[in-house]
Backbone bond lengths (Angstrom), bond angles and torsions (degrees), N, CA, C in turn:
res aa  C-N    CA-C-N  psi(-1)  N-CA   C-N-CA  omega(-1)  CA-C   N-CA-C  phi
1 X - - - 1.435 - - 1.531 109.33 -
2 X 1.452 104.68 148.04 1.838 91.40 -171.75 1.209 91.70 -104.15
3 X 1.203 117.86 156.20 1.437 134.87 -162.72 1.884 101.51 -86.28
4 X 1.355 111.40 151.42 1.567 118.34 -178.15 1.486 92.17 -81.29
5 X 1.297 101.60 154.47 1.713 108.26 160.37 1.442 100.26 -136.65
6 X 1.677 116.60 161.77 1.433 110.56 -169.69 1.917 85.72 -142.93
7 X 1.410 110.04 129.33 1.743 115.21 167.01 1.147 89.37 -83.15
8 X 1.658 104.85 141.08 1.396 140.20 167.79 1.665 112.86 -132.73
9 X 1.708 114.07 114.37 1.256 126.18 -154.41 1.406 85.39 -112.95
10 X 1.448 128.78 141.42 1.252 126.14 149.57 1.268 93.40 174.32
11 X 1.715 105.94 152.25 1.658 134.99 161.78 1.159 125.09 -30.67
12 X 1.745 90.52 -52.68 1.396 103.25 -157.76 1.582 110.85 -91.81
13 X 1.227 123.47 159.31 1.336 129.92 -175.67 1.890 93.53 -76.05
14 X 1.491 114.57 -66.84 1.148 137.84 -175.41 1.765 125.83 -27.10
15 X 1.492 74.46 -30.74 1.682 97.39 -151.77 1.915 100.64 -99.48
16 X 1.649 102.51 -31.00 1.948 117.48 172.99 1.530 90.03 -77.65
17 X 1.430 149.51 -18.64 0.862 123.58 178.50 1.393 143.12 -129.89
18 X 1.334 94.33 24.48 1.179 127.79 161.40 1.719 121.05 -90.35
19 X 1.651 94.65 -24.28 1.623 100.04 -173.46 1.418 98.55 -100.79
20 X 1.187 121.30 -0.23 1.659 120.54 -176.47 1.669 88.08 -120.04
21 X 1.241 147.61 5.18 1.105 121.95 142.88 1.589 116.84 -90.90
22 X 1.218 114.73 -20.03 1.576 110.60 -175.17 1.824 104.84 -88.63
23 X 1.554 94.68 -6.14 1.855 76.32 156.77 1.314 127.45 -132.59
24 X 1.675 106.75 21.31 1.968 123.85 146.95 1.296 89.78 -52.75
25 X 1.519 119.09 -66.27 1.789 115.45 -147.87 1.385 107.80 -98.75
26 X 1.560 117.16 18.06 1.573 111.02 155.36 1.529 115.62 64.38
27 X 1.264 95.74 33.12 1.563 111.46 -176.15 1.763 99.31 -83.20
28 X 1.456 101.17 149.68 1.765 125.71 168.29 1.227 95.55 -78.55
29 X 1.234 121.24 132.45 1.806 130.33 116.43 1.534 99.80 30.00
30 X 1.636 116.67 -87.00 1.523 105.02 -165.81 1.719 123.52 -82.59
31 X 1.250 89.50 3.42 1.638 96.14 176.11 1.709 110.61 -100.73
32 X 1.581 102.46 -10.33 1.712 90.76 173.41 1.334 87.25 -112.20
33 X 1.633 150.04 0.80 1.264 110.62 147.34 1.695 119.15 -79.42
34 X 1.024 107.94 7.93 1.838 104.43 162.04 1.284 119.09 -86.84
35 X 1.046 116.36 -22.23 1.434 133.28 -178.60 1.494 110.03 -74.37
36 X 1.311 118.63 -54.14 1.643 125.61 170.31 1.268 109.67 -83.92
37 X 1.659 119.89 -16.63 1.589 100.45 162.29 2.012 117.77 -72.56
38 X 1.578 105.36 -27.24 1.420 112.09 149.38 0.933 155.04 -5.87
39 X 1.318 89.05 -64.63 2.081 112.17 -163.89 2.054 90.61 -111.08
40 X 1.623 78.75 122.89 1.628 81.98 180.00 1.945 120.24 -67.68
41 X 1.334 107.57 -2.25 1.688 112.82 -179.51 1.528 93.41 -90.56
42 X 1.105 123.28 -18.30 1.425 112.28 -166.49 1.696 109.30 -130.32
43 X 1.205 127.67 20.21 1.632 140.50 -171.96 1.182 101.55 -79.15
44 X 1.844 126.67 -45.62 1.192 113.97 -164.40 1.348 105.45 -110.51
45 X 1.420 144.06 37.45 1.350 160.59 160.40 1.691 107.84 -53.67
46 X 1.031 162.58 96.75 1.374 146.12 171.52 1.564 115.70 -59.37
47 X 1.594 106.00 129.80 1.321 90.37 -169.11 1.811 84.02 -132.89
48 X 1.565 104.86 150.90 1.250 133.16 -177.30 1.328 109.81 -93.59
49 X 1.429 139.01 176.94 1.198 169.23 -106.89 1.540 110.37 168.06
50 X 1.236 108.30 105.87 1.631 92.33 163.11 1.676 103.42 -127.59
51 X 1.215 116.31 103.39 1.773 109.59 -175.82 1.371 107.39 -134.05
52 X 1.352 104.44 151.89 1.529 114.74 143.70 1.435 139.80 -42.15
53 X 1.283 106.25 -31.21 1.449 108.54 -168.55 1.953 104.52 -94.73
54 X 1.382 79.92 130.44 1.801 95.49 173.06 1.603 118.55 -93.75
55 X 1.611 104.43 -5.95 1.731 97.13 179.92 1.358 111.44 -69.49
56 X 1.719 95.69 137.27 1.852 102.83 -177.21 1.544 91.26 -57.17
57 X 1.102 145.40 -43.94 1.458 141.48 -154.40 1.745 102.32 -46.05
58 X 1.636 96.72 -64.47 1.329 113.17 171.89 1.841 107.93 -31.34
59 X 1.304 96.61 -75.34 2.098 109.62 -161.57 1.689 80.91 -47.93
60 X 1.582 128.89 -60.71 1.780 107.59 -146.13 1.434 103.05 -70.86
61 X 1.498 127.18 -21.65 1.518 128.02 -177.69 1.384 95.04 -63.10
62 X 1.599 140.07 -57.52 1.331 141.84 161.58 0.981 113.31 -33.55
63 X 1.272 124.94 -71.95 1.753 113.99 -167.33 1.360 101.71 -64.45
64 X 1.401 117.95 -23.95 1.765 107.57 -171.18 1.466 101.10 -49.01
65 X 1.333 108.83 -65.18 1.447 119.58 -164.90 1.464 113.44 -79.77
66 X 1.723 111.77 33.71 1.782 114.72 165.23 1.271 115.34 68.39
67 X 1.159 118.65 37.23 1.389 128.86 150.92 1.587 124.59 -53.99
68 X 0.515 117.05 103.88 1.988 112.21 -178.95 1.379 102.30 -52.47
69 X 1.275 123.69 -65.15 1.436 115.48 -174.89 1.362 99.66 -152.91
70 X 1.263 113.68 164.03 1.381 146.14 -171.78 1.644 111.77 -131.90
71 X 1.564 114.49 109.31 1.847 146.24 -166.36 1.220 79.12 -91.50
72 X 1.438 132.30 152.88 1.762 127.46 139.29 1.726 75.40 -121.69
73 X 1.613 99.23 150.69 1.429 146.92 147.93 1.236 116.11 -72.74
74 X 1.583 92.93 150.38 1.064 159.90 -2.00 1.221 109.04 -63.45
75 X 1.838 134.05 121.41 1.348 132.17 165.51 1.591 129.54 -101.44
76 X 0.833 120.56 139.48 1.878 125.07 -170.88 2.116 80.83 -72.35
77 X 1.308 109.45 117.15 1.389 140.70 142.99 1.887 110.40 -21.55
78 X 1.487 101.28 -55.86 1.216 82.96 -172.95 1.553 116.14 -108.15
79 X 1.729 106.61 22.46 1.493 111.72 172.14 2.155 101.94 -102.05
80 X 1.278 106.04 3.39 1.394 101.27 -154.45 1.416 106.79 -85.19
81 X 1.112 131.63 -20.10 1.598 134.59 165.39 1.946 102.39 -65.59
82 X 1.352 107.92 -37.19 1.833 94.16 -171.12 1.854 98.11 -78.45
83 X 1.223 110.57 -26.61 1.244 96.98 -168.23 1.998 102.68 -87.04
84 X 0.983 107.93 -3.18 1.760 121.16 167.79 1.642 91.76 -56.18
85 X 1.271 95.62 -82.59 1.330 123.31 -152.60 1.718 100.69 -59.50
86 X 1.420 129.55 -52.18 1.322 121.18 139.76 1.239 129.20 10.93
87 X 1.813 109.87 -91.70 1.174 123.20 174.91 1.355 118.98 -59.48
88 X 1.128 135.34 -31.43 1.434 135.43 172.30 1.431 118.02 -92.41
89 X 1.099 101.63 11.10 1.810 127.51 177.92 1.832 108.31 24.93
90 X 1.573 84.92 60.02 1.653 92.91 172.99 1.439 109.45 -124.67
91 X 1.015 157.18 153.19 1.525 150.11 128.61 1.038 141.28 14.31
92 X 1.884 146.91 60.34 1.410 135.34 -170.63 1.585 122.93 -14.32
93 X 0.892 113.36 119.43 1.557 110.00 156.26 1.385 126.91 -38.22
94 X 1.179 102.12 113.73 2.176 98.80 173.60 1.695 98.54 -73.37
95 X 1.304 80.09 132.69 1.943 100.25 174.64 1.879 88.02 -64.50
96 X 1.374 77.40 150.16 1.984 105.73 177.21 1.662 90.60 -96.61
C-alpha cells in the first residue's frame, strides 16, 4: 500500500509541528485541538473548524474545548478567507 502524504504550509515552526504531529498519531480535529490547547507555545493560537456537520451537539463539544469558530460546509472557495476573518473578527488579508 503506498503510504498517504499530506503538504503542510506554514510560517511558523510551532504551528508545521504540531500539524505533523497530530497526523503521525492520526488524531481528529478535537483531539489536536487538545493537543494545542496543551502545549503552552501553542494554547493561545485560534483555531477554526471547517466541517460538515451541523449538529449543535457537534459546534458545543467544539466550542467546549476553545474552538474560536466553527465554518459548516460546503464553502464557496472564494468567500472562505472573509468568513475566516469574520469569525475571528479581524480584517481579510489583501491578496499580494
Amino acid at each position: 500500500m503506498t503510504p498517504k502524504r499530506s503538504l503542510i504550509i506554514d510560517d511558523e515552526d510551532d504551528i508545521r509541528e504540531v500539524a505533523q504531529v497530530s497526523l503521525e498519531l492520526d488524531m481528529d480535529g478535537p483531539a489536536t485541538l487538545a493537543a494545542i490547547r496543551a502545549d503552552a507555545t501553542t494554547r493561545d493560537i485560534p483555531v477554526l473548524f471547517l466541517t460538515a456537520s451541523t449538529q449543535a451537539a457537534d459546534r458545543a463539544r467544539l466550542a467546549a474545548l476553545g474552538a474560536a469558530g466553527i465554518l459548516t460546509g460546503p464553502f464557496d472557495p472564494l468567500k472562505l478567507a472573509g468568513a475566516i476573518a469574520t469569525t475571528l473578527h479581524c480584517e481579510p488579508a489583501s491578496p499580494r
